[in-house]
C-alpha positions as CSV (number, residue, x, y, z in Angstrom):
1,X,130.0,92.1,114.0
2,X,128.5,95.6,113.2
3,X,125.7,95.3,110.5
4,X,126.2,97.0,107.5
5,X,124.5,99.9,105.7
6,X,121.8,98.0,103.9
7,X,121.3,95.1,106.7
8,X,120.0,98.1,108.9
9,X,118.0,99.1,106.1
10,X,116.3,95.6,105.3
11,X,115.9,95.4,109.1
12,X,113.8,98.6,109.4
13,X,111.8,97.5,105.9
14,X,111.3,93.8,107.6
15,X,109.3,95.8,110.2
16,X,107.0,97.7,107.3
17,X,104.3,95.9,105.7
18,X,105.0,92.3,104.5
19,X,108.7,93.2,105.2
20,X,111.7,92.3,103.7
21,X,113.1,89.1,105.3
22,X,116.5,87.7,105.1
23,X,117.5,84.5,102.7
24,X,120.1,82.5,102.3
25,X,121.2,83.5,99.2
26,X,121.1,86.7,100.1
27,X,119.1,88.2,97.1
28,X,118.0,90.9,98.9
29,X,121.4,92.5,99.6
30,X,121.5,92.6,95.7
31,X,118.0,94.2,95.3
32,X,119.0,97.1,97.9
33,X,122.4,97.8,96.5
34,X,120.6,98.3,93.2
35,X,117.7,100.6,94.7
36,X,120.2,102.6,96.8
37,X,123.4,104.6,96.4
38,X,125.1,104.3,99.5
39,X,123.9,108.0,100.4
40,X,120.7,107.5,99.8
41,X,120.3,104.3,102.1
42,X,121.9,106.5,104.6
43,X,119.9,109.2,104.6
44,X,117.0,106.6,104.3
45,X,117.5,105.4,107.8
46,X,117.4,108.9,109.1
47,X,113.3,108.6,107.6
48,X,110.2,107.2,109.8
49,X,107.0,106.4,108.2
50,X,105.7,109.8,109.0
51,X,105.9,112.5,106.6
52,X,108.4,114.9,107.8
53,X,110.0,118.1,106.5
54,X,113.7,118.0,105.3
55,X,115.0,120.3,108.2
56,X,113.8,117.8,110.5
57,X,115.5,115.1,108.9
58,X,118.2,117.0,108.1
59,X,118.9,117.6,112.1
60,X,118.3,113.7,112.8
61,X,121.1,113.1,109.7
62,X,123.7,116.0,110.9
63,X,123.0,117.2,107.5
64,X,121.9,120.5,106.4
65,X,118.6,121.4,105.5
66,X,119.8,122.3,101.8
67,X,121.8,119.0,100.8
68,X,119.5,117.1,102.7
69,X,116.5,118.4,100.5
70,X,119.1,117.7,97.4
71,X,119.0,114.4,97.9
72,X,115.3,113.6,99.0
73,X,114.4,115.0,96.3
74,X,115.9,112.8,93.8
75,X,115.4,109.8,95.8
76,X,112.0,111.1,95.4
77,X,112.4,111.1,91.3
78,X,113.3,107.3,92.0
79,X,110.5,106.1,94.2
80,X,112.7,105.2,97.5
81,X,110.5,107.0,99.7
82,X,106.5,108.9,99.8
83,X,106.6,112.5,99.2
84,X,104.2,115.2,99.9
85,X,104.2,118.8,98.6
86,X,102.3,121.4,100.4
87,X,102.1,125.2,101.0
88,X,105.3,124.7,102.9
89,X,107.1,122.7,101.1
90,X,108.0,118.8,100.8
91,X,107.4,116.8,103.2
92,X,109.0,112.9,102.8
93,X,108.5,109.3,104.8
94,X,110.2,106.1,104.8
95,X,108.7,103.7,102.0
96,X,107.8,99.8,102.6
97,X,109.4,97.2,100.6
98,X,105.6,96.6,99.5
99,X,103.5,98.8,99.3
100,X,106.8,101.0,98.2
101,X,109.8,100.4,96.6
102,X,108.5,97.6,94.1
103,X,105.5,99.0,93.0
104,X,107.6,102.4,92.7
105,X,110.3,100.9,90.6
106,X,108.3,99.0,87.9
107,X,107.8,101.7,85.7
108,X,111.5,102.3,84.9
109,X,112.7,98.3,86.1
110,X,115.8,97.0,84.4
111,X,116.1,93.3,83.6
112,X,118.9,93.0,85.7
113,X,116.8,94.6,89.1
114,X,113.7,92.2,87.1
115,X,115.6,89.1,88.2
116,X,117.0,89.5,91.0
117,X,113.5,90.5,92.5
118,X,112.4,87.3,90.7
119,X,114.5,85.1,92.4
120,X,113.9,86.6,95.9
121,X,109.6,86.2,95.3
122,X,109.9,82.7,93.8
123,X,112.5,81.6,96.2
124,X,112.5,82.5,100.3
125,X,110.9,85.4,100.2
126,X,107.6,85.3,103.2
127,X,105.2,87.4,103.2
128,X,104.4,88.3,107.1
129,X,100.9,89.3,106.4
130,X,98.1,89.3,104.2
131,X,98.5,92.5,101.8
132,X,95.3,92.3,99.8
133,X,91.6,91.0,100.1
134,X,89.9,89.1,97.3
135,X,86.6,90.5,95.9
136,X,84.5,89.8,93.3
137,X,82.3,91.5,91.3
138,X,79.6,91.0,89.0
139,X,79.3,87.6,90.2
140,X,76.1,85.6,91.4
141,X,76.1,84.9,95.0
142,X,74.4,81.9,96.3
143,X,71.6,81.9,99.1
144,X,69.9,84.8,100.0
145,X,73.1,87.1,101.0
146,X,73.8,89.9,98.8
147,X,77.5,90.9,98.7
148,X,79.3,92.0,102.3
149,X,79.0,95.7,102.4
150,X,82.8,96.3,102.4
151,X,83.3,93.9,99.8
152,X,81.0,96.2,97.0
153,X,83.7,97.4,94.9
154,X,81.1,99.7,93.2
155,X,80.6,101.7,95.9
156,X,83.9,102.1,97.4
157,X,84.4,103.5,93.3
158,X,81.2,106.2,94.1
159,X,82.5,107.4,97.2
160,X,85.7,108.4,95.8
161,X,87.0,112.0,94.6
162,X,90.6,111.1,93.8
163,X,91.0,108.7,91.8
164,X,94.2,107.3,89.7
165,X,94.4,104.4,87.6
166,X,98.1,103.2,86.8
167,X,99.8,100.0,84.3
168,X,100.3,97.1,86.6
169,X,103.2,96.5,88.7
170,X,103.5,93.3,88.7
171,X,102.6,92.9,84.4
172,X,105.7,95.6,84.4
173,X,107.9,93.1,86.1
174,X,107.2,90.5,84.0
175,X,107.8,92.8,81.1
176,X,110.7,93.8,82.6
177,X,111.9,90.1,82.4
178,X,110.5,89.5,78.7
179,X,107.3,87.9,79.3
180,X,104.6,89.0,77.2
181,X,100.6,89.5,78.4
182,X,98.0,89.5,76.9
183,X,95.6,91.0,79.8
184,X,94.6,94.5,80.0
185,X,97.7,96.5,82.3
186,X,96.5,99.7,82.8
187,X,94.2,98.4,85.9
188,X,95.5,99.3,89.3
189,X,93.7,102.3,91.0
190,X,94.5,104.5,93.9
191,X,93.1,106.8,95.6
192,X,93.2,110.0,98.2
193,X,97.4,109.9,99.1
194,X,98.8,107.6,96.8
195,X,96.4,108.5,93.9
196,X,98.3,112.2,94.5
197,X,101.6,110.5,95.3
198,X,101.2,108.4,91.8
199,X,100.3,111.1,89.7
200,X,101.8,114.3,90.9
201,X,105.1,112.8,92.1
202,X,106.3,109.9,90.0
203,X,104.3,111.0,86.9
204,X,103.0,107.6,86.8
205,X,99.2,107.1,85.5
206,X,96.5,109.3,85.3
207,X,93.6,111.0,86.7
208,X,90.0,109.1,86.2
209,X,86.8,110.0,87.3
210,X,83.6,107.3,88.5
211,X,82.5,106.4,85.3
212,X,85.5,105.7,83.7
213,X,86.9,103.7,87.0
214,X,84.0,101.4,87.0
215,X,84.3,101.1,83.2
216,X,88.0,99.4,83.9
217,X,86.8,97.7,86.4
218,X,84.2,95.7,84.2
219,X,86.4,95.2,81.8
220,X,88.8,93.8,83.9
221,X,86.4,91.4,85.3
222,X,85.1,90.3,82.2
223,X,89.6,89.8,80.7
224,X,89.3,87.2,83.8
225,X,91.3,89.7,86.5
226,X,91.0,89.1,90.0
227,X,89.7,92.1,92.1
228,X,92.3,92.6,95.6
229,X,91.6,96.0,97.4
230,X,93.8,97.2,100.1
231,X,93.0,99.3,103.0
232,X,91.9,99.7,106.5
233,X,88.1,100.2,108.5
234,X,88.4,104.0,108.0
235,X,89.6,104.3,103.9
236,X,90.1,101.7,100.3
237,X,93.4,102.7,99.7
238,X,93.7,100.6,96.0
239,X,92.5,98.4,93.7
240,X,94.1,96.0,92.0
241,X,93.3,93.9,89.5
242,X,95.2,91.2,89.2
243,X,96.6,88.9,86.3
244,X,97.1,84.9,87.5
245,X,100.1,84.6,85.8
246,X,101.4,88.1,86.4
247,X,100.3,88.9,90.0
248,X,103.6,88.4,92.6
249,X,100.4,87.5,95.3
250,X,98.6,85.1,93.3
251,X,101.8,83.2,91.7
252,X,102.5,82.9,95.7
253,X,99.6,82.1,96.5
254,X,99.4,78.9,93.5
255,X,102.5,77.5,95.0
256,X,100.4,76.1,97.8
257,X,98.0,73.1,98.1
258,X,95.9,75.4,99.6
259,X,95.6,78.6,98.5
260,X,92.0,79.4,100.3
261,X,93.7,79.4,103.5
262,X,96.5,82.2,102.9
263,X,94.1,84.3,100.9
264,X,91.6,87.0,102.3
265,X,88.2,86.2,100.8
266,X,84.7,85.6,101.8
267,X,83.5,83.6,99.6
268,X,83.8,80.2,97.5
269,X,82.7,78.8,94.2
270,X,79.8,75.9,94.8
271,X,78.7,74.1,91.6
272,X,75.0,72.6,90.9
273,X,75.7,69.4,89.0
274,X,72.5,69.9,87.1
275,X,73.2,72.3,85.4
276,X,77.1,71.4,84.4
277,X,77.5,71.0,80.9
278,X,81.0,70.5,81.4
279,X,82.0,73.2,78.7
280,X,85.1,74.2,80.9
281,X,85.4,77.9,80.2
282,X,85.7,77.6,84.0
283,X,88.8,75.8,84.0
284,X,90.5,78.4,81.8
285,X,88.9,81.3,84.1
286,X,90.5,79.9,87.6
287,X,93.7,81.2,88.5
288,X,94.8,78.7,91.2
289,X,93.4,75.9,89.1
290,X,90.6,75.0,91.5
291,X,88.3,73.6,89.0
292,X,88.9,70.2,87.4
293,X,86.8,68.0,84.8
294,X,86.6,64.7,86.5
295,X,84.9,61.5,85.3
296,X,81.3,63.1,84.3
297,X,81.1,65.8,86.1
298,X,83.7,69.3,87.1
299,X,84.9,69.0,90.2
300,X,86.1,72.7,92.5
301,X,88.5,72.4,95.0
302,X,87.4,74.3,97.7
303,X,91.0,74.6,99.3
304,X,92.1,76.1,96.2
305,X,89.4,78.5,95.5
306,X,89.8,81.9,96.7
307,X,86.5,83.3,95.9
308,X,87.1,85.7,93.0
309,X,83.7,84.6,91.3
310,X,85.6,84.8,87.9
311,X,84.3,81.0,87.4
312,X,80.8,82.5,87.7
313,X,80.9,85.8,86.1
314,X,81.1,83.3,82.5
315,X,79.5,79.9,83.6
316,X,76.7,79.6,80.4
317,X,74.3,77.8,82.6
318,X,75.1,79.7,85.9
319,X,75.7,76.4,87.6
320,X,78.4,78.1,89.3
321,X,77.9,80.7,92.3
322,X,79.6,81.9,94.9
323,X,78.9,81.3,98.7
324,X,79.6,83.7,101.4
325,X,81.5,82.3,104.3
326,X,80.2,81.6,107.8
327,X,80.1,85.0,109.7
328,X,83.0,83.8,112.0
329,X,85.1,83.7,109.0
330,X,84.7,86.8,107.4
331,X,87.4,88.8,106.8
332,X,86.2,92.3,106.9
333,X,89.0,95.5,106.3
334,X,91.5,95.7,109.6
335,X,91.2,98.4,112.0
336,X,94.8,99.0,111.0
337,X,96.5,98.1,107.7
338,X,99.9,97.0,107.7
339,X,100.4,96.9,103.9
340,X,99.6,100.5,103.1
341,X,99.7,103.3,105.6
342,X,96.8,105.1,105.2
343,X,96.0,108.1,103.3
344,X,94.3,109.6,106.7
345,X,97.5,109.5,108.7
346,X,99.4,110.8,106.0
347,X,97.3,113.8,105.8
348,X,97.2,114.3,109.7
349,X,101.5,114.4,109.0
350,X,101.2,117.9,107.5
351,X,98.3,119.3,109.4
352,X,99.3,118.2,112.4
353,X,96.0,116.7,113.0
């Protein structure tokens, strides 16, 4: 049987990122139809994850160069795909699933789109690769380790130029489907590509320099958000910061006994009995529930914990620190980042670096 329009197009997302796998209920037929007219998931297909100019995807399409630009460009208006403008015009790329379409959507996201993309995360929907790695900051770390080089959120901030901050994606979602939160939203930075791509081309967020990043940053720690980055050896791409309740990769990650083993983090919460007082702010601080008060004395489940050091950051007798990971498990940034192309091989697109 031939596949349909938007099988071939959740076929070429399931090969982008965490993808976009099939389910038995077929939710996801029901999120595409809703992100694309049938011309637009046409013309879609026609799109690689290279930027590209409209007259050559025009000339893959059989289109011309004018009604193809036509309709990249409000497909462009609606998120469905990365954009570029330079001195010679717009130049466009396939977008994932995630990074992409979701987070591109959640400004303007009906409660009708809100549920169905509700039912596809809490239902079949698999990721098929860690998006995210968990940091913390402004944590104590045990031992005599200081924090992992790639893991100092401060100074991936100071090396930055271009940098957006943006409301959450995920808190939108949840907005979208009438939940209310009471955490900060306007917490998600990007930078370099997508920090442009935000700002100048879906008029979503706002420019920020160092000072004021780092200024959201603390705060976010100290509202009990958990710090993911995203990005590859060569480039931080984002930052999230991430609400337990509100966070698509943290709800996932709770519905597991073991949360520790699908998240990326280098470090765990260790507890000096000593000093317990048993107050348990650190109960209400953990968002996979990794700390319990057992009979005289709090008890942290190290398969649960995935080292955001929020526990920490509040303990009133610091009997709570963090402990960085054997060197074999580390998980430093990958060589190359499935989850968000990056902003270096977008650039070398339109230079033709």
């Amino acid at each position: 049987m031939e596949k349909t329009l938007y099988e071939k197009v959740r076929e070429k997302l399931d090969t982008y990122s965490v993808g976009m796998n099939a389910t038995p209920d077929g939710v996801e037929m029901d999120i595409l139809k809703r992100l694309f007219e049938p011309d637009e998931a046409a013309i879609w297909l026609h799109l690689t994850d290279k930027l590209e100019p409209a007259r050559v995807i025009a000339q893959r399409a059989e289109k011309t160069e004018e009604e193809t630009n036509v309709l990249l460009q409000a497909m462009l208006r609606k998120g469905l795909l990365f954009g570029k403008k330079t001195g010679g015009g717009y130049f466009y790329a396939q977008a994932p699933f995630m990074h992409g379409l979701f987070e591109h959507r959640a400004m303007n996201m009906d409660a009708d789109l809100a549920k169905l993309l509700d039912r596809y995360f809490s239902g079949a929907f698999m990721p098929k690769d860690r998006s995210l790695r968990t940091i913390p900051i402004g944590s104590d770390l045990n031992a005599d380790k200081p924090i992992l080089p790639f893991d100092d959120v401060k100074n991936i901030i100071m090396k930055k130029d271009r940098i957006a901050v943006f409301p959450c994606a995920c808190a939108k979602h949840r907005e979208a489907l009438g939940e209310d939160c009471s955490m900060p939203t306007e917490v998600c930075m990007a930078f370099d590509f997508y920090a442009d791509f935000y700002v100048n081309e879906l008029g979503w967020g706002r420019w920020v320099g160092r000072e004021e990043a780092l200024a959201i940053l603390i705060g976010a720690e100290r509202a009990g958000l958990v710090h993911q980055v995203g990005g590859n050896t060569g480039n931080t791409e984002c930052i999230c910061n991430c609400c337990g309740d509100c966070c698509g990769i943290l709800r996932f990650y709770k519905r597991f006994p073991k949360p520790a083993l699908l998240a990326a983090t280098n470090y765990f919460a260790v507890l000096d009995q000593e000093l317990c007082t048993q107050c348990g702010v650190c109960i209400d601080r953990c968002p996979m529930d990794a700390i319990s008060d057992g009979e005289g004395a709090m008890l942290v489940n190290r398969d649960r914990c995935i080292g955001c050091g929020l526990c920490t950051s509040t303990c009133p007798t610091v009997a709570l620190a963090l402990e960085q990971k054997a060197d074999d498990k580390v998980f430093g940034p990958p060589k190359k980042f499935r989850f968000m192309r990056s902003s270096e091989e977008f650039e070398a697109d339109v230079t033709g670096a």
